[in-house]
C-alpha distance (Angstrom), angle and dihedral (degrees) to the residues before:
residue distance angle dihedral
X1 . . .
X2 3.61 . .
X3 3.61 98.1 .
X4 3.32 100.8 45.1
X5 3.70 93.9 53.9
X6 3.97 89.9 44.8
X7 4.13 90.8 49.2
X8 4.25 84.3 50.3
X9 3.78 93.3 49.4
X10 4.23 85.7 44.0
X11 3.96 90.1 52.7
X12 3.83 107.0 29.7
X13 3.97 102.2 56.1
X14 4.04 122.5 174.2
X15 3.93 93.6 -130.0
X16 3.59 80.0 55.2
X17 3.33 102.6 54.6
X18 3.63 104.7 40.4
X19 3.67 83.5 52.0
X20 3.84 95.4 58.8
X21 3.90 90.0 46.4
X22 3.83 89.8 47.3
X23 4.01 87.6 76.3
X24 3.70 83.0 64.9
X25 3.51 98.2 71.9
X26 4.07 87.4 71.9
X27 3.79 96.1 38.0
X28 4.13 83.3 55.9
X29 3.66 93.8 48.2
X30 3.93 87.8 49.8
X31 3.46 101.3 49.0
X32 4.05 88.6 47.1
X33 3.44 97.2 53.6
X34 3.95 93.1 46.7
X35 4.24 95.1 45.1
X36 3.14 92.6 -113.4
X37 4.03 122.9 -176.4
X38 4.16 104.6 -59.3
X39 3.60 94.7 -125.4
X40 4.17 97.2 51.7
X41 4.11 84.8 54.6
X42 3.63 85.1 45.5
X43 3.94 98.9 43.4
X44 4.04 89.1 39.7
X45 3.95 96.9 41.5
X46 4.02 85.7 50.3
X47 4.14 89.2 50.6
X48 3.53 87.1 48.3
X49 3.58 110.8 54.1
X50 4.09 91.4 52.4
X51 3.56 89.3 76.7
X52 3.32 100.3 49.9
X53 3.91 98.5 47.2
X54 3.43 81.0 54.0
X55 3.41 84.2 53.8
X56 4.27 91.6 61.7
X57 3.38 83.8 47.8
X58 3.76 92.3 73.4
X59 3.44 100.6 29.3
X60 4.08 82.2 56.5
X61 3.75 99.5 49.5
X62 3.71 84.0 46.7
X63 3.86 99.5 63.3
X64 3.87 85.0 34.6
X65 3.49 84.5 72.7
X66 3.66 100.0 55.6
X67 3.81 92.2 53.8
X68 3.48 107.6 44.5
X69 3.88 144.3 -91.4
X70 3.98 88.1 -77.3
X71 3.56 107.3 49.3
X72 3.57 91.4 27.8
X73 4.01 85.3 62.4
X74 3.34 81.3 53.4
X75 3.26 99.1 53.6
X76 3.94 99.4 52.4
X77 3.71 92.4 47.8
X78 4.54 87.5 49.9
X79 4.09 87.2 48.3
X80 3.55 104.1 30.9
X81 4.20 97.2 99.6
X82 3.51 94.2 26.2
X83 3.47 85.6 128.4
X84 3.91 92.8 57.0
X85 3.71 88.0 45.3
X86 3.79 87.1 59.2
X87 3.74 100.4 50.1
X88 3.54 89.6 35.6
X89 4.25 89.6 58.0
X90 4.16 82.6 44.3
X91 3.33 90.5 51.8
X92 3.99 93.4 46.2
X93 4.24 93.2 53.9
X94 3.90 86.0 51.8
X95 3.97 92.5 59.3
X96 4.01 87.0 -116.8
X97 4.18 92.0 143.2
X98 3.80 90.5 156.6
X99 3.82 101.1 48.5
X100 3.73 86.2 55.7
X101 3.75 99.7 47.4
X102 3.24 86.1 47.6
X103 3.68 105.1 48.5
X104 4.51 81.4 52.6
X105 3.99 82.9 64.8
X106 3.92 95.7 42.1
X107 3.53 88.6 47.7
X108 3.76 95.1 60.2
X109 3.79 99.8 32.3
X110 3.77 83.9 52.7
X111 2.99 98.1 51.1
X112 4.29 103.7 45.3
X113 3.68 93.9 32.2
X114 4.39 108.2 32.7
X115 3.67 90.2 28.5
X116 3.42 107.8 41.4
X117 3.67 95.8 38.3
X118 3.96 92.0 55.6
X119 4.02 90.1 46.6
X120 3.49 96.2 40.2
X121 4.69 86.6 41.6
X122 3.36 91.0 49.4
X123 3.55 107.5 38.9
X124 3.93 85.2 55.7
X125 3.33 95.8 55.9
X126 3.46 90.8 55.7
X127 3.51 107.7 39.6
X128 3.53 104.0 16.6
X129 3.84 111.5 -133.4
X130 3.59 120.3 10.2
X131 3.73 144.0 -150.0
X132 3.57 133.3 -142.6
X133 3.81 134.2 176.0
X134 4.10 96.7 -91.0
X135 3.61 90.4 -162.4
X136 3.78 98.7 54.6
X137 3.95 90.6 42.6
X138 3.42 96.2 43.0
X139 4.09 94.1 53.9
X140 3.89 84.9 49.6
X141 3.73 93.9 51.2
X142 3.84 92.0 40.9
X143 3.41 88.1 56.3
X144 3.76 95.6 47.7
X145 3.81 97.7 55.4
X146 3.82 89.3 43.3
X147 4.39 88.1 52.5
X148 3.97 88.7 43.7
X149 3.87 96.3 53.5
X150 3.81 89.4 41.6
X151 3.83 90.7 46.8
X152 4.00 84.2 50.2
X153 3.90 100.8 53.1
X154 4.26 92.0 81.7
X155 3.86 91.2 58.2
X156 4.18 90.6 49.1
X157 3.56 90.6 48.7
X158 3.43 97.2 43.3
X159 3.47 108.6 67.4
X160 3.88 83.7 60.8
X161 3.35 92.8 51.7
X162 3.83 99.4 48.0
X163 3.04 129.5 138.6
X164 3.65 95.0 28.0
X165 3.47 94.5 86.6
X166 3.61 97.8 176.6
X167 4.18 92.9 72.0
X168 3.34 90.5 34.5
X169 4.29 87.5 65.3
X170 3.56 88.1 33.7
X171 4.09 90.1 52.9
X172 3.94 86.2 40.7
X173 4.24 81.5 57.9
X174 3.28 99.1 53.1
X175 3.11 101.5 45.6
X176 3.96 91.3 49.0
X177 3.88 88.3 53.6
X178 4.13 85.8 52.7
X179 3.39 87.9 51.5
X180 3.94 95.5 46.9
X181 3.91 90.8 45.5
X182 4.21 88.0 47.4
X183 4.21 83.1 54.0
X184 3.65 96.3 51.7
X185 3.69 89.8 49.6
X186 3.64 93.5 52.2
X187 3.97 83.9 53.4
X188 3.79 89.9 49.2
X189 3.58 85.2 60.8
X190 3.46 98.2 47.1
X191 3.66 95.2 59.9
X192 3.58 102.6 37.5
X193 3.85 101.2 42.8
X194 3.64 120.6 89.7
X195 4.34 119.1 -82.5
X196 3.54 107.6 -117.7
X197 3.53 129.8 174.9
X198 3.96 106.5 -84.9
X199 3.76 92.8 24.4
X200 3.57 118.6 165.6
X201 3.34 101.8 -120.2
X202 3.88 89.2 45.7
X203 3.68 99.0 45.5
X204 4.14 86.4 68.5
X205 4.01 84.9 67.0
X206 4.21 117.6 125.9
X207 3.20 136.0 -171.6
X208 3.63 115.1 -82.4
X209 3.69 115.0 -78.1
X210 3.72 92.4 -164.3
X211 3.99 93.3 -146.9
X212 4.38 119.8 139.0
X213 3.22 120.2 -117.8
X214 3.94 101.4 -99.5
X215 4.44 90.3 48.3
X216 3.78 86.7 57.7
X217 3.66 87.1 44.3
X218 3.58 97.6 46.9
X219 4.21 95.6 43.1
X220 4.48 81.7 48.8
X221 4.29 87.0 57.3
X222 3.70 91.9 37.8
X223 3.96 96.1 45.1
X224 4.11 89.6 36.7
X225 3.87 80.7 55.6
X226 3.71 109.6 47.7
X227 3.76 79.0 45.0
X228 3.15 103.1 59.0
X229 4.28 93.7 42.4
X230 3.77 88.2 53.5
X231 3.96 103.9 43.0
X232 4.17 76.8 58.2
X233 3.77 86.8 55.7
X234 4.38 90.2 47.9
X235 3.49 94.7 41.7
X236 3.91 92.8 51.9
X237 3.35 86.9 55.7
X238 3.66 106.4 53.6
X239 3.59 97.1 80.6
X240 3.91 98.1 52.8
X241 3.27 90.7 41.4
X242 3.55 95.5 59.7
X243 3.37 95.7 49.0
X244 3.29 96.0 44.1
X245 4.01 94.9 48.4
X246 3.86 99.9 31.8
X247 3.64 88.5 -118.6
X248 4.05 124.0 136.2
X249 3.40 125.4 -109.8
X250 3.91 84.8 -131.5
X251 3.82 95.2 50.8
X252 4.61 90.1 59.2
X253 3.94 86.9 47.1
X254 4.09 89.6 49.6
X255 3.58 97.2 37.8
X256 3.72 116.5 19.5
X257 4.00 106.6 27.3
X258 4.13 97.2 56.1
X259 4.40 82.7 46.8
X260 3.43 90.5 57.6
X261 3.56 112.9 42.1
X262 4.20 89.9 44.9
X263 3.64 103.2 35.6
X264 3.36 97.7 115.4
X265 3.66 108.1 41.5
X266 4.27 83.6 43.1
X267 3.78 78.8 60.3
X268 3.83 87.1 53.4
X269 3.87 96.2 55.1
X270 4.09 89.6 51.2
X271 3.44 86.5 51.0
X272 3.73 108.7 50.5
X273 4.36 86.3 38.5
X274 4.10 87.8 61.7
X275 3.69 82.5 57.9
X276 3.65 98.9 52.3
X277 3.85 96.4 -110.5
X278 4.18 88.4 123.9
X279 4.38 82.4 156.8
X280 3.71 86.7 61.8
X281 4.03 100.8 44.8
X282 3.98 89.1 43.3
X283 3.70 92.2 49.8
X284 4.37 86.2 48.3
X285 4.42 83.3 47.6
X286 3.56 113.7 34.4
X287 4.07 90.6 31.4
X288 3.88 98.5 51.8
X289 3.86 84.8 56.6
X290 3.46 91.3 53.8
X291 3.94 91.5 52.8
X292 4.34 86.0 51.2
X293 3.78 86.1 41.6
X294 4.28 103.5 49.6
X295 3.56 94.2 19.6
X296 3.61 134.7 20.4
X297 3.50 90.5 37.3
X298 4.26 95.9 57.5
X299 3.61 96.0 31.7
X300 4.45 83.8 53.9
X301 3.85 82.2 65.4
X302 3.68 98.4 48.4
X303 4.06 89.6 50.7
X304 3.67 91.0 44.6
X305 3.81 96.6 64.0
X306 4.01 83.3 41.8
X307 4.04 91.3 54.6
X308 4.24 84.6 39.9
X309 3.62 97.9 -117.9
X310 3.26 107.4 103.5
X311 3.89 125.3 -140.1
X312 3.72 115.4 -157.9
X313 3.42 119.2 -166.1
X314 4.27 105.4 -99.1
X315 3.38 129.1 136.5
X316 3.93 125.1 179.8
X317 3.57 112.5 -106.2
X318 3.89 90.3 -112.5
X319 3.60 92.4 65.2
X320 4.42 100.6 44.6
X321 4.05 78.1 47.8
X322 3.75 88.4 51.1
X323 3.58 106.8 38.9
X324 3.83 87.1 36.7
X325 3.71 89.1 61.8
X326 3.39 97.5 48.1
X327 3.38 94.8 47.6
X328 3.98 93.0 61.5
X329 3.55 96.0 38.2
X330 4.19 86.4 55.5
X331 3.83 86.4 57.5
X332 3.84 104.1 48.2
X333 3.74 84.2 48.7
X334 3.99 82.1 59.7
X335 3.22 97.0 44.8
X336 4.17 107.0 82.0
X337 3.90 94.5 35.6
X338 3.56 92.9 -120.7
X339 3.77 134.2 95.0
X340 4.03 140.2 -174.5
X341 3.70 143.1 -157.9
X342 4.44 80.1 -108.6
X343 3.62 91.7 65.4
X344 3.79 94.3 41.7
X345 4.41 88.8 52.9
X346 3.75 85.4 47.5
X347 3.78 92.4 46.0
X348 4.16 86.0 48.9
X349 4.06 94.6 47.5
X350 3.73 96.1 47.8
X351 4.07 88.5 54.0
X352 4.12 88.8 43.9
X353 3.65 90.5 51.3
X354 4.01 93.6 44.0
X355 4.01 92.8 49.3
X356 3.98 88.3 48.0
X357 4.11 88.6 55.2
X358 3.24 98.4 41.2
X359 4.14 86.4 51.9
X360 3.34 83.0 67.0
X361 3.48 108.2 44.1
C-alpha cells in the first residue's frame, strides 16, 4: 500500500496540477464571451479559479516571510479564502443570499469532514497510527465548536423573531460583531502566548518561496483580479444551471463553491498527512474552518448591508445540525493525540452521506 501511494504522490504533483487547470482560465473566458452552455462556464470558471487561489497562496506566504513567523501566521490565516470571500461578495451583489450561506456551511463541513478524513485516511495508511500535539489541536477544535454554536444562535432566534425583519438583521449584527470581537481575541492570544514547537501560527510555515516583495504583490493584484472576473462568470451561471440540471442553488454553494476556492491548499493538508506531519494537515482543516467560522462568515454580514442586500445570519436547521456535528466529532478526534485510517473512513462516509441529503433537499 505503501508503494502505490508513494508512485501516486511521484506522478500526480500540485505544481502540476494547478498548471494543467491554469489553461482554464482562457477556455472560461472563451466560452463566456461566446454564450456558451451555462454549465461549461460554470464547470470551466470553477477549474479555473483553483489555480489562481493557489496563486494567493504564494504570494501570501511570500510577504509572510518579510514580516515574521507571527504576523506572517497571521497573514495566511486573513488571506487564505480570499477566493471564497470574492465569490461570496459576487454572489452577495447578485441577490444570491442562499448560495452564500450555504457555501459558509460547505466550507466548514468540507473542511472537518472531506478534509480531515482524507488526511487523517491517508496518513494511516501510510504510517499507521499517528500523533499530533493534543494540546494545540484540542485549543483549535475547542475553539471551533465554541464559533459554530455562536455562529448558530441568529438562526434559533430568528424564527421567533420573524417577520420583523428589522431585529432579525439587527440580531444577525450583533452577533457578527461578537463573533468579530471573539476572532480578535483568539489573535490576541496568538501573539502574546508563548512559541512552542507546533504552534499554530508556526505550523502555517512553507518553504521559502524566494519571491520580493513587489512579485508577490503583483501575482496577489493579478490573481485577486482574474478572480474576481471569473467568480462573475460562475456565479452567472448558477441559476441556468440549476434549472437546466435540476440541481439547487443551495446544493453548488454546499458542494461546489467551498471545492473550488480551497482546492489547492486541501491538496496541501493530504500532502503533508502522507508524510506524517498530522499537526500540519490539522492546523490546514480544523484552522480554515475557524477563518469561515470567526471571520468570513461576520465580516459577509457587514458587506452585505454595504452591497444593500442584506444577509442575516440564518441557517436551516439541517445545516447547524450538520456543521454542529462535525464540529464535535473534529474535537473528540483531537482529543487522545492519536489518529487512524478508521477515523479518517468514518470522517469520509459521514461527508458522502451529508452531500447525498442535502442533494435532495
Amino acid at each position: 500500500m505503501q508503494g502505490f501511494l508513494g508512485k501516486i504522490e511521484h506522478w500526480i504533483g500540485l505544481n502540476s496540477i494547478l498548471l494543467i487547470l491554469t489553461l482554464f482560465i482562457p477556455v472560461a473566458i472563451i466560452l463566456e464571451l461566446t454564450h456558451a452552455n451555462p454549465v461549461m462556464v460554470l464547470l470551466a470558471s470553477a477549474a479555473a479559479i483553483v489555480p489562481l487561489a493557489a496563486m494567493i497562496g504564494e504570494g501570501t506566504e511570500a510577504l509572510a516571510e518579510k514580516i515574521g513567523e507571527r504576523a506572517g501566521g497571521l497573514l495566511n490565516a486573513t488571506l487564505g479564502n480570499a477566493a471564497e470571500l470574492i465569490i461570496a461578495i459576487v454572489a452577495l451583489r447578485k441577490g444570491l443570499i442562499d448560495l452564500v450561506l450555504a457555501s459558509i456551511t460547505g466550507s466548514i463541513l468540507g473542511n472537518l469532514l472531506l478534509i480531515m478524513g482524507l488526511s487523517i485516511l491517508i496518513g494511516g495508511l501510510r504510517h499507521g497510527y499517528q500523533k499530533f500535539n493534543r494540546e494545540n489541536a484540542g485549543l483549535d477544535a475547542t475553539l471551533l465548536v465554541l464559533a459554530v454554536f455562536t455562529l448558530a444562535i441568529p438562526s434559533f432566534f430568528n424564527q421567533a423573531l420573524e417577520p420583523d425583519f428589522t431585529r432579525v438583521e439587527y440580531l444577525s449584527i450583533g452577533a457578527a460583531v461578537a463573533i468579530l470581537i471573539m476572532y480578535g481575541l483568539v489573535i490576541l492570544h496568538s501573539f502574546t502566548s508563548q512559541v512552542t514547537e507546533g504552534d499554530p501560527q508556526a505550523r502555517e510555515a512553507h518553504a521559502p518561496t524566494g519571491w520580493s516583495t513587489t512579485h508577490a504583490l503583483i501575482v496577489l493584484v493579478v490573481a485577486v483580479g482574474f478572480i474576481a472576473l471569473l467568480s462573475e462568470f460562475l456565479v452567472g451561471a448558477v441559476e441556468p444551471v440549476t434549472e437546466s440540471l435540476g440541481l439547487s442553488e443551495f446544493f453548488l454553494g454546499i458542494i461546489l463553491i467551498p471545492l473550488v476556492g480551497n482546492a489547492a491548499e486541501h491538496f496541501v493538508a493530504v500532502q503533508v498527512a502522507a508524510k506524517n506531519k498530522m499537526d500540519l494537515a490539522l492546523s490546514i482543516a480544523i484552522g480554515s474552518s475557524l477563518q469561515i467560522a470567526l471571520f468570513v462568515a461576520p465580516l459577509l454580514v457587514f458587506i452585505s448591508l454595504a452591497l444593500g442586500n442584506p444577509m442575516p445570519l440564518e441557517f436551516t436547521t439541517y445545516e447547524i445540525l450538520a456543521v454542529s456535528a462535525a464540529s464535535l466529532i473534529a474535537a473528540l478526534v483531537s482529543l487522545d493525540g492519536r489518529s487512524n485510517w478508521l477515523e479518517g473512513s468514518m470522517l469520509l462516509v459521514l461527508y458522502a452521506i451529508l452531500a447525498v441529503a442535502f442533494f435532495f433537499l
